[in-house]
C-alpha positions in Angstrom: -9.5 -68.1 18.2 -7.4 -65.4 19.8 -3.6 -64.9 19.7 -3.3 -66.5 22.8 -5.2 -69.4 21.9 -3.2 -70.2 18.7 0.2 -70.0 20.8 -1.0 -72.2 23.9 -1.5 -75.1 21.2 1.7 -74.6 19.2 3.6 -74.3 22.4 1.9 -77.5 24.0 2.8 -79.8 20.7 6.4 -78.2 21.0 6.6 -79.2 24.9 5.0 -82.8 23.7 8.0 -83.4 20.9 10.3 -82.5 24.2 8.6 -84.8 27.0 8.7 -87.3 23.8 13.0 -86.6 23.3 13.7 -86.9 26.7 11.3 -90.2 27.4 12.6 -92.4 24.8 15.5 -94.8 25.2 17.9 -92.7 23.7 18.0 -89.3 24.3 16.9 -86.9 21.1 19.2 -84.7 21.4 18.4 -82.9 17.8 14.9 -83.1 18.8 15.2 -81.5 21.7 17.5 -78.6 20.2 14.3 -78.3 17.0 12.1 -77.8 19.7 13.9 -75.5 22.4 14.2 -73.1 19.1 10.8 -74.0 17.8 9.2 -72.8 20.8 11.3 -69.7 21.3 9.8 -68.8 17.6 6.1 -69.3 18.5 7.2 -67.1 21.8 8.9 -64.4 20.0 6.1 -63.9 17.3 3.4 -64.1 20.3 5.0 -61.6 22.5 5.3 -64.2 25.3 8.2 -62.8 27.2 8.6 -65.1 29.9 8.3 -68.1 28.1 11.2 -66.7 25.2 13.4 -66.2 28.3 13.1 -69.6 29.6 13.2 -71.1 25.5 16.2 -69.0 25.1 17.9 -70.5 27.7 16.4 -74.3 27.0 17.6 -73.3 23.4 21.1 -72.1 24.3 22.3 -75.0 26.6 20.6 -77.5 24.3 23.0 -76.0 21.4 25.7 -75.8 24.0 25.6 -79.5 25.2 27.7 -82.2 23.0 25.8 -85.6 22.9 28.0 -87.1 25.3 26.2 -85.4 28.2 22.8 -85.3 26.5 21.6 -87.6 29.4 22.6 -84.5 32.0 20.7 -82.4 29.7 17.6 -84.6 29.9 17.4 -84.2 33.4 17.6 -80.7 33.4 14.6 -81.0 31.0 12.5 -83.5 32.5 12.8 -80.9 35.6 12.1 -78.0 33.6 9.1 -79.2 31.6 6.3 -79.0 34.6 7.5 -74.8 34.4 7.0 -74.9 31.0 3.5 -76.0 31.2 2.4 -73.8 34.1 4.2 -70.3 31.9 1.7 -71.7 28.9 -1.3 -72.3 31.1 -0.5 -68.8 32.3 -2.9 -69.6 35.3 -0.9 -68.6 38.1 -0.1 -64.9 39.3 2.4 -62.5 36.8 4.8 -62.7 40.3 4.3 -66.7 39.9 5.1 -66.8 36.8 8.4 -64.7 36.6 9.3 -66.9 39.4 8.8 -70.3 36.7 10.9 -68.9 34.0 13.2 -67.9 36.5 13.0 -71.8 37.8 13.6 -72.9 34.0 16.8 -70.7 33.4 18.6 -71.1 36.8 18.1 -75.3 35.8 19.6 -74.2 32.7 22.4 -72.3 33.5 23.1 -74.3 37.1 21.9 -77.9 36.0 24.5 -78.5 33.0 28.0 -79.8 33.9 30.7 -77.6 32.8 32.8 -79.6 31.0 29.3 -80.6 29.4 29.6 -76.8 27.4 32.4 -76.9 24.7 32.8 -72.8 24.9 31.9 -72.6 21.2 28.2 -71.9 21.3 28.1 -69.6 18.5 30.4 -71.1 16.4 27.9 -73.6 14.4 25.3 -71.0 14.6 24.7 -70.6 10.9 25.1 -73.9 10.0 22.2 -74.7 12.9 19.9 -71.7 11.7 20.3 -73.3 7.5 19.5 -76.7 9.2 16.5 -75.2 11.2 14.8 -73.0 8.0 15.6 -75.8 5.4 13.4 -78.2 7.4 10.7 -75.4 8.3 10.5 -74.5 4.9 10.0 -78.2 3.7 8.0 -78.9 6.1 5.9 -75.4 5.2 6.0 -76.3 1.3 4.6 -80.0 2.3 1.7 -78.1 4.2 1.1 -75.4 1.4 0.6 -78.7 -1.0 -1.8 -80.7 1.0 -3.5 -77.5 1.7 -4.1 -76.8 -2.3 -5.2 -80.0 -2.5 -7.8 -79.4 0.4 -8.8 -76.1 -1.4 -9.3 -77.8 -4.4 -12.0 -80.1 -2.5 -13.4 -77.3 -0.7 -12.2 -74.0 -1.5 -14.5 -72.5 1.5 -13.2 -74.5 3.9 -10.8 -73.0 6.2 -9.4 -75.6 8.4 -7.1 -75.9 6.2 -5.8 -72.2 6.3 -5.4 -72.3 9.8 -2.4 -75.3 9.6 -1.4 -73.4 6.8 -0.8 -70.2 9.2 -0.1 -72.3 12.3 3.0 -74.4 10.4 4.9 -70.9 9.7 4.7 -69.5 12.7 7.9 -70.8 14.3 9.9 -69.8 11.4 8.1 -66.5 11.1 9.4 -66.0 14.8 12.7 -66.6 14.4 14.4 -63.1 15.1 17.0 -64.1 12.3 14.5 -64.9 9.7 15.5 -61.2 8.1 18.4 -63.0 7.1 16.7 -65.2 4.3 14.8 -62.5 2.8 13.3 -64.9 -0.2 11.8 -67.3 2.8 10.6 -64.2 4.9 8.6 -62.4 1.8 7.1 -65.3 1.1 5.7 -67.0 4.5 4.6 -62.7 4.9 2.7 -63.1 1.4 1.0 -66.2 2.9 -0.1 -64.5 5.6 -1.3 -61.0 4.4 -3.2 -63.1 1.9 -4.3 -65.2 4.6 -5.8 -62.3 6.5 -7.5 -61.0 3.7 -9.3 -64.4 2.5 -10.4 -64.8 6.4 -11.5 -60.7 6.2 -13.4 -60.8 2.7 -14.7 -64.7 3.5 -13.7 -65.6 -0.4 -13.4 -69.2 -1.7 -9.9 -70.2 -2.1 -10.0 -70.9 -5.9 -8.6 -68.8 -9.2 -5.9 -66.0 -8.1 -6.3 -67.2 -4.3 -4.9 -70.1 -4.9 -2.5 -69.5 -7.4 -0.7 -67.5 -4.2 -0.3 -70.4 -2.5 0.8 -72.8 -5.3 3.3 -69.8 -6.0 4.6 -69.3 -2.8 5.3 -73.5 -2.7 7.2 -73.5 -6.0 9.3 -70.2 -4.0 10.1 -72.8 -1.1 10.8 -75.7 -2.9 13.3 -73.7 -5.0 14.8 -72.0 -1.7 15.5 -75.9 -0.2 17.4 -76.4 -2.9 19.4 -73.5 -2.5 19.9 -74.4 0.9 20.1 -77.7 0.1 23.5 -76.3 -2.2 24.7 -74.3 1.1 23.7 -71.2 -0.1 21.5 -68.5 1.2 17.5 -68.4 -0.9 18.0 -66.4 -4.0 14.9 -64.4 -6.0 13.5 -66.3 -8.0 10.7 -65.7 -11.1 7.9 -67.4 -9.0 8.9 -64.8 -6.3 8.4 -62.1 -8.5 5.4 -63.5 -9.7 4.0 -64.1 -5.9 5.0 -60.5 -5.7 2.9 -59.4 -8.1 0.0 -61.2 -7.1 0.0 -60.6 -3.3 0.4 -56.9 -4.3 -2.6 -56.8 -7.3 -4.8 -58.8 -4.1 -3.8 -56.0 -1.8 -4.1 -53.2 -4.3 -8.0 -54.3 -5.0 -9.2 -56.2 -2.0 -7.1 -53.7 0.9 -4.4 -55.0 3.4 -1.3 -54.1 4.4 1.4 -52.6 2.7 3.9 -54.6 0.7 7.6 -55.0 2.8 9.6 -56.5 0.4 12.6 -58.4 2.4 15.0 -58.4 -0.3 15.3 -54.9 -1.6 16.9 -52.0 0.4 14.4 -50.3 2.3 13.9 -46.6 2.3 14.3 -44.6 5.2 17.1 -45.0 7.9 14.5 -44.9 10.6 12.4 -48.0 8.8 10.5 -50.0 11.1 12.3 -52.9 9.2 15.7 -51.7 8.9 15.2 -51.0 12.6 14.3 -54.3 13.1 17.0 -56.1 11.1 19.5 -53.8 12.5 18.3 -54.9 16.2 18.7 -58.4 15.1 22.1 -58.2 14.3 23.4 -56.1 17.6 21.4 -59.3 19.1 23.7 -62.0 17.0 26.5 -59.9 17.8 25.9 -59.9 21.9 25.3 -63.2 21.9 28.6 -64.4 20.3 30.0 -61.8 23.3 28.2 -63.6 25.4 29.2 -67.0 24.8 28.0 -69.4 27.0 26.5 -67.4 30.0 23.0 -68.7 29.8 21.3 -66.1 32.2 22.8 -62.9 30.2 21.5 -64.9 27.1 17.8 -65.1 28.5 18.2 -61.8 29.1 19.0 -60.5 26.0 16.3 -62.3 24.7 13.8 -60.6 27.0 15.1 -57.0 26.6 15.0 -58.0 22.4 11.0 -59.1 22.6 10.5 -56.1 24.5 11.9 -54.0 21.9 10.4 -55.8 19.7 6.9 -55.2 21.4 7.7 -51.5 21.5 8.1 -50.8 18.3 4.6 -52.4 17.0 
């Protein structure tokens, strides 16, 4: 499967959980806000530019809305969801297509009451983002143990692998996962290792899969920091995962280590670059506030630099 193909279907169950919140007799509000940011993730890591614009602003006034006007939000959903689908079918002309994300953010922006916003958009932020990776990261350790188990029963199998790689991918897109360094190594470790099983067509068995039973202990551990209120903190199974992504890389080939929580050499560091324009992009959007179109924006012009600098 191609890049493209991997997104449409991670996109589609994201829009599916959001016809779902909006169908059922009470509205889901923290479904829907789990989703809008879900699917800005899979957007983000995909390099889908129209559809992160129109998430971004699903995302933002789902954040923005208190649960006494989640029904005005629903509509504004429930009228934004056919766009949704026609930006992941990506079907229609590129003009077309601008046109639906531009459809999706003007519903956003013009289809929420005002009194509905509370003008504090940013100030939960971090509590929202700690919500959103502790249940990512559970959910991802959950995945990593079923997927040991189906190793265990058929260690050339790679269905497996692919949920593996497909249940990280909206946490790997989050432009703020720099910020838990401990979480981002280690769903990075997954992959690279990932990549190389698929490459060298191994059996997941012996050092393989002690990366994966490594990297579960590493989240499970991290859940319970955040679990505490505090941010993922090294750990000795993330030195050990350490260790063994970089003696599978150093033998089999693959990509260079990037450790997240070390300081990284070099001012002009494609990371440091990149956690520096993640920052400036938390710090425009508490300037911001609660102007959904300049959020979307933002958004855009971030994924394009973002795109740039591959």
């Amino acid at each position: 499967m191609q890049l493209r193909d991997y997104f449409r279907l991670e996109a589609e169950d994201y829009l599916s959980a959001l016809e779902q919140a909006v169908s059922s007799s009470s509205v889901e509000l923290d479904a829907i806000r789990r989703s809008a940011r879900g699917l800005s993730g899979v957007a983000r890591l995909a390099g889908e530019v129209r559809i992160l614009r129109a998430a971004a602003a699903l995302d933002h006034v789902s954040r923005a809305t208190s649960r006494a006007h989640a029904v005005s939000l629903s509509r504004v959903l429930r009228e934004a969801l056919p766009h949704f689908r026609v930006l992941v079918a990506a079907d229609a002309p590129a003009a077309d297509l601008d046109a639906h994300a531009d459809a999706v953010i003007e519903r956003c922006t013009a289809g929420q009451p005002v009194d509905a916003l509370d003008g504090s958009v940013g100030a939960d932020d971090e509590v929202e983002f700690r919500e959103f990776v502790l249940i990512e990261a559970v959910g991802i350790a959950d995945t990593l143990d079923l997927g040991i188990a189906a190793f265990l029963d058929d260690p050339q199998g790679r269905d497996a692998l692919g949920v593996i790689l497909r249940r990280q991918r909206s946490l790997l897109g989050s432009a703020r996962l720099g910020e838990m360094g401990v979480v981002a190594e280690t769903l990075r470790a997954v992959e690279d290792v990932a990549e190389l099983i698929v490459r060298l067509d191994v059996p997941v068995k012996s050092e393989w899969l002690d990366v994966f039973r490594t990297a579960k202990d590493v989240l499970r551990v991290a859940v319970s920091n955040l679990e505490e209120g505090d941010v993922p903190h090294p750990t000795h199974s993330l030195s050990r995962l350490r260790t063994l992504r970089e003696e599978l890389v150093d033998r089999y080939g693959g990509k260079e280590p990037q450790p997240e929580t070390g300081p990284v050499p070099g001012a002009l560091a494609a990371d440091a670059m990149n956690e520096r324009a993640g920052r400036l992009r938390m710090d425009l959007m508490n300037a911001i506030g609660a102007n959904a179109r300049a959020r979307a924006a933002l958004e855009e012009l971030y994924a394009l630099a973002l795109r740039a600098g591959r």
